[in-house]
C-alpha positions in Angstrom: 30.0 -13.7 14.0 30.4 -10.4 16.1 32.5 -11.5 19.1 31.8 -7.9 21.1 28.2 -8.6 20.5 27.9 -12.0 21.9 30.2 -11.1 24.9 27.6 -8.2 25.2 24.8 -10.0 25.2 26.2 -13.0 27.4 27.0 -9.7 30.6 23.4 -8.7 29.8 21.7 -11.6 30.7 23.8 -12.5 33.5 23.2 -8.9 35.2 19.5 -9.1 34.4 18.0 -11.9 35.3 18.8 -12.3 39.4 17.0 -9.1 39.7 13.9 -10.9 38.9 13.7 -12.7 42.6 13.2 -9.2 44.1 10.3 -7.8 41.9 7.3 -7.7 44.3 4.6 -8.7 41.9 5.7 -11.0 39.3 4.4 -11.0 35.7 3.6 -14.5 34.4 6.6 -14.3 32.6 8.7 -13.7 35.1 7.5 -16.7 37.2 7.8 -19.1 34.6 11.4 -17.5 33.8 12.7 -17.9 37.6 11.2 -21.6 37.2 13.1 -22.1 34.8 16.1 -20.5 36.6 15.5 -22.3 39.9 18.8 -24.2 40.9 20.7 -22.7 38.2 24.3 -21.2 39.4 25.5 -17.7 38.0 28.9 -16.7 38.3 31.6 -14.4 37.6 35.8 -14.5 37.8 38.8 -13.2 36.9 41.6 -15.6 36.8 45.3 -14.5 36.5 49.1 -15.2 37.0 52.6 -14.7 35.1 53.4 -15.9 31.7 56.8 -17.8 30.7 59.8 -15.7 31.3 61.7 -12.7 29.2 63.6 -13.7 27.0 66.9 -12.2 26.0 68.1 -11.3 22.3 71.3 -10.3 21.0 72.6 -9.0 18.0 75.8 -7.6 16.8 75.2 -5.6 13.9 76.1 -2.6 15.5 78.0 -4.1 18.1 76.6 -6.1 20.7 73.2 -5.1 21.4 70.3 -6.8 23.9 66.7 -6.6 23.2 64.1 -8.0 26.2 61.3 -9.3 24.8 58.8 -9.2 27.8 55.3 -11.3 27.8 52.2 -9.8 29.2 51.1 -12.1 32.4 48.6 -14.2 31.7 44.6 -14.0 33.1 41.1 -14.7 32.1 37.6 -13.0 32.4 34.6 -15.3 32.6 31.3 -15.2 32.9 28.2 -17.9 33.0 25.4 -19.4 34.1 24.9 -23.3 34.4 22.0 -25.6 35.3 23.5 -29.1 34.7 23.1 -32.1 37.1 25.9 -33.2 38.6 26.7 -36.7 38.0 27.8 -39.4 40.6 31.2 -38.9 39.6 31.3 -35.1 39.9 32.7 -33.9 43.3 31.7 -30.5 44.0 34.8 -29.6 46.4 35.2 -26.0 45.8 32.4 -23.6 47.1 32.6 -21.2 44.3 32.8 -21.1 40.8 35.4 -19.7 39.4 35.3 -20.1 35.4 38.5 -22.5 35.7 36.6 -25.8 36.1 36.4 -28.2 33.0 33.6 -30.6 33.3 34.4 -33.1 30.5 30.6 -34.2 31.0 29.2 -30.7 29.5 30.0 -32.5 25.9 27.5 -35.9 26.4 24.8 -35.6 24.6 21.9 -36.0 27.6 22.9 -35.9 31.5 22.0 -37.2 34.0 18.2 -35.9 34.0 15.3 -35.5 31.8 14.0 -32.3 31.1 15.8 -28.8 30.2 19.1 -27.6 31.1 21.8 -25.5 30.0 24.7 -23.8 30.2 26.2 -19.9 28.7 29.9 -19.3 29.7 31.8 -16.9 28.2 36.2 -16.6 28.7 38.1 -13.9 27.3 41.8 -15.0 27.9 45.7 -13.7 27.4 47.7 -16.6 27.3 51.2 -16.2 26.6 50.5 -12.7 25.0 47.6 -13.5 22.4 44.4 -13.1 23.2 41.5 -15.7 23.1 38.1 -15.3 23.0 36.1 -18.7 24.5 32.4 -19.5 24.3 30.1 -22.5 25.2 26.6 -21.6 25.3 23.9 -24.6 24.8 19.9 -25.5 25.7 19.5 -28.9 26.5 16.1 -31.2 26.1 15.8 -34.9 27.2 12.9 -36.9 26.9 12.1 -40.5 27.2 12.6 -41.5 23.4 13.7 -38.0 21.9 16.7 -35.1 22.4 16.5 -31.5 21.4 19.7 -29.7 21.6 20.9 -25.9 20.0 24.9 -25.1 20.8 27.1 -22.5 19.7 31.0 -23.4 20.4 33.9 -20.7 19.9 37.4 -22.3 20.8 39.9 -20.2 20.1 42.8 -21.4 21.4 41.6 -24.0 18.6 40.5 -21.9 15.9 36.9 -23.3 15.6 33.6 -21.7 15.7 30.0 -22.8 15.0 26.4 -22.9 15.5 24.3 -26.2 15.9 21.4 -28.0 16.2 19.9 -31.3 16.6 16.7 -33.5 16.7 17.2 -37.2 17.4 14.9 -40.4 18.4 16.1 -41.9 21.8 16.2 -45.2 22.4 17.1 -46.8 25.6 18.3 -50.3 26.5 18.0 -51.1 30.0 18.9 -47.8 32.0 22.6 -47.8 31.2 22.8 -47.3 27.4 21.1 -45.2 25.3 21.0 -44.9 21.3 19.8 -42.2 19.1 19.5 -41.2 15.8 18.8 -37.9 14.1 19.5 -34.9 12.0 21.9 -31.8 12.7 21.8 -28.6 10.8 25.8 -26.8 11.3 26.3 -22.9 10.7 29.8 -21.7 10.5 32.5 -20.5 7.8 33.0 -22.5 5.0 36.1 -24.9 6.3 38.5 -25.9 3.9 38.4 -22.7 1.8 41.9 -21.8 1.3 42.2 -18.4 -0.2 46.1 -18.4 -1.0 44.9 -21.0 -3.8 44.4 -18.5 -6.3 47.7 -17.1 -5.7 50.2 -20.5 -6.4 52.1 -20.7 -9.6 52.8 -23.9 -11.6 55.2 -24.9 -9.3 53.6 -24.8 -6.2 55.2 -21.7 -5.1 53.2 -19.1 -4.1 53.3 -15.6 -5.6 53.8 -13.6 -2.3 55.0 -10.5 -4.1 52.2 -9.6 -6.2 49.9 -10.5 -3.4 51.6 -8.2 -1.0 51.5 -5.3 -3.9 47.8 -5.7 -3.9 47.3 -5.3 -0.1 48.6 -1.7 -0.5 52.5 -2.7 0.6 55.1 -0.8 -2.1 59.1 -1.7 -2.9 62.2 1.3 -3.5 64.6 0.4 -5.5 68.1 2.3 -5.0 69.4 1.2 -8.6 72.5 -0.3 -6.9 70.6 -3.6 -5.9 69.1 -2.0 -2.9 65.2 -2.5 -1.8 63.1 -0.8 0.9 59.8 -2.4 1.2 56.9 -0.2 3.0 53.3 -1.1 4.6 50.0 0.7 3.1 50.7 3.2 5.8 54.0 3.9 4.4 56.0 2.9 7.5 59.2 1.2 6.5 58.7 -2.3 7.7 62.0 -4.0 5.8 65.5 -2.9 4.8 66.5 -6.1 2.9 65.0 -9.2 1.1 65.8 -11.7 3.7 63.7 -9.1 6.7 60.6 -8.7 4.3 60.4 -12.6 3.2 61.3 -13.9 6.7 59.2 -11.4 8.7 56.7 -9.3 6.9 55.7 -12.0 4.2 54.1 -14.2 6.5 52.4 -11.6 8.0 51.0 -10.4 5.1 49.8 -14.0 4.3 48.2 -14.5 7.5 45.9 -10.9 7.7 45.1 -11.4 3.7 43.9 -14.9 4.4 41.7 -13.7 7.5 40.6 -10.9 5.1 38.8 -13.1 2.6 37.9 -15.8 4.9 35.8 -13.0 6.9 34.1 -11.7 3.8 32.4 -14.8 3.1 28.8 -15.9 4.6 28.4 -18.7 6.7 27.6 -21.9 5.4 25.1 -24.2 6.4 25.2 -27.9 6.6 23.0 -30.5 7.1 23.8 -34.2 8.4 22.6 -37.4 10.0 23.8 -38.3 13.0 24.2 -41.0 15.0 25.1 -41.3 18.5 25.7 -43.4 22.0 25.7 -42.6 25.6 26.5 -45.0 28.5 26.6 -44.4 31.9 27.4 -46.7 34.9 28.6 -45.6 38.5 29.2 -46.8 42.0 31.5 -45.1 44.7 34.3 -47.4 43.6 33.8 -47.6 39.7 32.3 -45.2 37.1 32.4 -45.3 33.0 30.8 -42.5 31.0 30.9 -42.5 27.4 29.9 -40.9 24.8 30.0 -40.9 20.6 28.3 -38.9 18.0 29.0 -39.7 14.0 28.1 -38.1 11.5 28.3 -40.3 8.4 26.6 -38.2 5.4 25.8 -34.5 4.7 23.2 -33.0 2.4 25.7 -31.1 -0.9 24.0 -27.6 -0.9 24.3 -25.1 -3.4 27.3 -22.5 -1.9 30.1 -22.4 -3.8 32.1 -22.8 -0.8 30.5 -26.2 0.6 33.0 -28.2 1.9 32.1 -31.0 -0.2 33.5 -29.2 -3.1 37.4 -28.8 -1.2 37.1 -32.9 0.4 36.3 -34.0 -3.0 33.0 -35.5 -2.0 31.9 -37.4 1.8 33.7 -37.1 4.9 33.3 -38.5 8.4 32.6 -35.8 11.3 32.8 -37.5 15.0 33.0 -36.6 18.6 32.7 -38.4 21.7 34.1 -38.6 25.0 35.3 -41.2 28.2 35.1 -40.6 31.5 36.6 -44.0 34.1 37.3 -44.4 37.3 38.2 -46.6 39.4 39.2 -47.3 43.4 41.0 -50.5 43.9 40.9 -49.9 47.7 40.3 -47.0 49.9 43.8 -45.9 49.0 44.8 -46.2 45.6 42.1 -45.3 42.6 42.6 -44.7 39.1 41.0 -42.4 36.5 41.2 -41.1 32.9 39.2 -38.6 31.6 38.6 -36.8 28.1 36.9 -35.8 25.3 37.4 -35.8 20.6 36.1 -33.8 17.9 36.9 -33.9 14.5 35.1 -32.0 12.5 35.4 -30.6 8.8 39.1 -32.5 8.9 39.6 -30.2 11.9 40.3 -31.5 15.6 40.5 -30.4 18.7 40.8 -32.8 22.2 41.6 -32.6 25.6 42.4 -35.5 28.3 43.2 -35.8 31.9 45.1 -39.4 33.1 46.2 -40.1 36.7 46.5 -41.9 39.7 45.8 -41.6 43.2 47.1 -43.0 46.4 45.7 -41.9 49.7 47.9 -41.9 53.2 45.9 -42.3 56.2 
């Protein structure tokens, strides 16, 4: 998936859209489309500050010699545009938006109204010298007895990207809980596709050489048990075996796998999913929970489907907790989080604390 473009694409609409209020004469499009808009909160940040500290390295191969390796400070771009009800829970202290919040709440499956909302945020961050590219975009439907839902997620900090969808039957009981059950359709990279595979030997060791011949790098031998190893650019990246196993090798690994992961399609997957969401609050105790599992997926035809590298089923969940709780009007409680685990691949976040109020 074209990172540039979506980022694109994301600026785009965010630049387009407000200019709708000021048109004089309004198209029927346009009135339905700031309708829709109406409440909806665009915004726009860059976040920044310094990253962890140089770091000093010395060698004495020639003598004692200091290298400083420096790292870039850190910061973050964002962009987005939310319509989500708040919940009871959620206190809206800060005036502005400033891409840095992290509602935990964004993940439930319905909010805290019927009807549409959404949300499209896109982050491009430098943390600690490597860049990140961060998306949540999702459209949001909640009826009495059904939910629509389309999301595409990008983490990468986590290394996890797809596209999804979802049709499920609502059912409520009493107006805390509610169940559902339905059908997802997944569109990502086939997950669990190792290409390095075809490169092990018998013993399990992998044949790195021959690998790195292939990708264009070349080896000089002197004749006197001397090596030079070169990139395809002919640049002399190694002067001994110990530089270009310990160093170049596992650079050569990582771009090659990238290399073949990105020339496969996406795969699509289909699976039935079932799912909770609870939510009770009062000013001095909340719970909000939620849990999605996904049981069984329809085997397609690819020849990448991840049934083929699990070796049949496998169990995808998420979910989520939100608590608090205020013994008195000094001292409260509160834990806060959210799971996924999908295609054997997680990624989680939590937030655990207590406070205690002087007056």
């Amino acid at each position: 998936m074209n990172q540039q473009v979506n980022m694109k694409n994301l600026l785009l609409l965010l630049l387009l859209i407000p200019t709708i209020g000021f048109a004089q004469e309004q198209s029927p499009f346009a009135k339905s489309l700031k309708k829709t808009f109406k409440f909806a909160t665009f915004y726009g940040a860059v976040n920044g500050g310094n990253s962890i500290s140089d770091v000093d390295v010395f060698s004495i191969t020639n003598g004692l010699e200091t290298e400083v390796i420096e790292t870039p400070f850190d910061y973050s771009i964002t962009f987005g545009v939310r319509k989500i009800a708040r919940l009871g829970y959620e206190n809206r202290e800060k005036v502005f938006y400033d891409g840095t919040e992290n509602s935990y709440a964004d993940a439930a499956t319905i909010g805290k109204v019927k009807g549409f909302e959404f949300l499209f945020e896109g982050d491009y961050t430098r943390q600690q010298g490597t860049n990140f590219l961060n998306q949540h975009h999702f459209l949001r439907y909640v009826a009495d007895d059904w939910i629509a839902k389309v999301e595409y997620l990008q983490d990468g900090f986590a290394d996890i990207e797809y596209f999804e969808s979802s049709q499920r039957y609502r059912y409520n009981v009493g107006k805390k809980l509610s169940l559902n059950v339905g059908t997802v359709q997944r569109l990502s990279e086939p997950y669990g596709y190792d290409p390095l595979e075809d490169w092990l030997l018998s013993n399990g060791n992998l044949h790195y050489t021959d690998l790195a011949l292939q990708q264009g790098y070349t080896i000089d031998f002197d004749g006197i048990g001397g090596e030079t190893y070169y990139d395809p650019s002919g640049n002399l990246v190694a002067e001994n075996t110990q530089i270009w196993e310990g160093v170049v090798i596992p650079d050569v690994l990582s771009d090659y796998t990238e290399q073949e992961r990105n020339r496969l399609a996406n795969n699509l997957q289909h699976s039935l999913v079932v799912g909770f969401d609870y939510y009770h609050y009062t000013k001095t105790f909340w719970l909000h929970s939620w849990g999605n599992l996904m049981p069984y997926h329809i085997q397609g035809n690819s020849e990448f489907n991840y049934h083929k590298f699990n070796g049949g089923q496998w169990t995808d969940i998420s979910g989520g907790l939100i608590f608090g709780y205020k013994f008195d009007k000094h001292l409260g409680v509160f834990a806060e989080g959210k799971y996924n685990k999908y295609w054997n691949r997680t990624w989680h976040d939590f937030s655990i604390g207590v406070n205690y109020v002087i007056f």
